[in-house]
MARPARO-380636 format. One record per residue (C-alpha): residue in one letter; y, x, z. Coordinates in steps of 0.2 Angstrom, whole numbers, plus 5000, padded with zeros to 4 digits. Layout:
BEGIN
aYXZ;...
REM end
This chain:
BEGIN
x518349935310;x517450105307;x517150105326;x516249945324;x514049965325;x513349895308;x512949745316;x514449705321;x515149705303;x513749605298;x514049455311;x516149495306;x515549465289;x514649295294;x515749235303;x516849255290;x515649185277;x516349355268;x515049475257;x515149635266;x515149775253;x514449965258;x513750115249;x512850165267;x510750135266;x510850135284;x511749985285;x510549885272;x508849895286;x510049805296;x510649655287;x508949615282;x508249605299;x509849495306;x509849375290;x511449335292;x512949375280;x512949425262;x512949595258;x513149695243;x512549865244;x513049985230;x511850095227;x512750245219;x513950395227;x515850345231;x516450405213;x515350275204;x515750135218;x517150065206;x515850065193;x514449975203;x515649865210;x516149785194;x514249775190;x514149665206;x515649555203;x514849515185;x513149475194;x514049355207;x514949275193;x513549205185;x512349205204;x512449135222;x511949265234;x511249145247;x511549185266;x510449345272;x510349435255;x510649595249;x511149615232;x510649825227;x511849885214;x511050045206;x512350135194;x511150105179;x509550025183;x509449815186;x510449745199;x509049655211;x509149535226;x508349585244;x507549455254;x507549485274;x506349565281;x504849485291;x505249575306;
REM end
């Protein structure tokens, strides 16, 4: 799927009800403004994804990432859920 735009992961995703996973900001401007799928985006460079990963799976154990949410994973700081944007 890497030939895929953003958006059409993010409606894959939704169609799916899957949580798209990415490291790419790019991709994060997107989802919000869409509001569709889950998506978790792991703030931190590939060698710390497995890191943050785990850090997210942890958060979803005890949350529900309601539809058209970002959940930011820094490596360190607080994991924190981003609304849609107004636009």
């Amino acid at each position: 799927m890497s030939a895929v735009s953003d958006q059409e992961l993010i409606v894959y995703a939704d169609e799916r009800e899957a949580i798209a996973v990415t490291n790419n900001k790019d991709f994060i401007p997107v989802a919000r403004r869409l509001r569709l799928a889950r998506v978790v985006y792991l703030r931190v460079k590939e060698a710390a994804a497995v890191e943050a990963m785990a850090r997210a799976l942890n958060w979803l154990d005890g949350n529900v990432l309601p539809d058209g949410m970002v959940l930011r994973v820094p490596l360190k700081a607080q994991v924190t859920v981003m609304t849609p944007l107004p636009w």
